[in-house]
N, C-alpha and C positions, 0 to 999 in steps of 0.2 A: 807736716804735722805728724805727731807720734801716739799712738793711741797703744794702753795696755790693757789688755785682758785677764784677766785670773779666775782662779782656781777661788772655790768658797773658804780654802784653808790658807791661800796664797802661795802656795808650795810649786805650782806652775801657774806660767804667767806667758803670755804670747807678746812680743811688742811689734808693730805693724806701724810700718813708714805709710804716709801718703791716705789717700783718700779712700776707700773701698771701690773695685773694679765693679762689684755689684751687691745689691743685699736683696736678698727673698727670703719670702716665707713658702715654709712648706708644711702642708699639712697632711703628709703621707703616711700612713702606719705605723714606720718605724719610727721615723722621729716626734712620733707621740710617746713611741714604749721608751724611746732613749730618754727623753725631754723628762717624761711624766706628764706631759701639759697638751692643750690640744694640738701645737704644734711647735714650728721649729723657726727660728730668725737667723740667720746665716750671713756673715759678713765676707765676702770673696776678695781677697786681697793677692797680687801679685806676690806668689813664691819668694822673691827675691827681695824681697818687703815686705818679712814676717822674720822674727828669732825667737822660738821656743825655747821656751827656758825655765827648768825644772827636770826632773825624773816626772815619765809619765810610763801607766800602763794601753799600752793599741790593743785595740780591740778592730778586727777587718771583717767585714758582710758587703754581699753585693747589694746594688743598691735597687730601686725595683726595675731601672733601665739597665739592669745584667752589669752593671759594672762596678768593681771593687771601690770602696769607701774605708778608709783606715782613720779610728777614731783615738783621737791621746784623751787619757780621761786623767786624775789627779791617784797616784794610790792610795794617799791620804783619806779624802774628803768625797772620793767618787765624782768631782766632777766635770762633766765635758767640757772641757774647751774648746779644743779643734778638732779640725779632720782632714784629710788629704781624697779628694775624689780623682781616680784615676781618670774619669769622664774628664776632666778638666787641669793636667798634669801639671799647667803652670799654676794655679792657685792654691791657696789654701783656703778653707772655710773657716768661720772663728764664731762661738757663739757672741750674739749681740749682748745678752744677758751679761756676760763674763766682762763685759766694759764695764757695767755699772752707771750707764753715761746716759742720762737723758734728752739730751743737743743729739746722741748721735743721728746718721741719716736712718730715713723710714726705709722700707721695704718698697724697691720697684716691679716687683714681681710676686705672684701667688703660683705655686706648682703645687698638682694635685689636689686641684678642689675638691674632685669625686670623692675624697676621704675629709672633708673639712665637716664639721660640727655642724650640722641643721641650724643651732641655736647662734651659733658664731656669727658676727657680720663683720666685716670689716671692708676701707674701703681703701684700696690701692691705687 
């Protein structure tokens, strides 16, 4: 199976063989400020079954377990598509948004509940 992700301008676009290794949500800080939203959907896809594809501009921060996080965002349109977590060298992360796809799989994980929204419920 081949699943593409993009950009809100189309200008990058991620294509991803195979099934996702993992998908979480996280409702950490920072991918509140990156998102704008209460949180963040993350599709984990083996390295080697991803091709980005576009110009993008990285943007790198640690992540709050001390470890680099490098984000390709669109130049265009601002927005994030993926990220490369050093925690996790053979993945890549892709947002779930950037599919566009409503079949795709839910989220088997919640990290950082301690920052998740009082009002938020969801159930994993």
């Amino acid at each position: 199976m081949e699943r593409i992700a993009r950009c809100s301008c189309g200008a990058l676009s991620v294509r991803c063989e195979g099934e996702p290794a993992k998908v979480s949500l996280c409702h950490c800080f920072a991918c509140q400020r990156r998102t704008g939203s209460t949180h963040s959907i993350a599709a984990f896809f083996l390295r080697e079954n991803v091709a980005i594809e576009g110009e993008a501009t990285r943007f790198t921060r640690p992540s709050d377990r001390g470890f680099d996080v490098t984000f390709h965002f669109c130049p265009t349109c601002g927005s994030s598509v993926c990220w490369e977590p050093d925690r996790m060298p053979d993945r890549i992360g892709v947002a779930v948004g950037a599919f566009a796809d409503p079949t795709f799989p839910k989220p088997t994980q919640q990290v950082h509940e301690e920052c998740r929204h009082l009002w938020l419920s969801l159930e994993i």
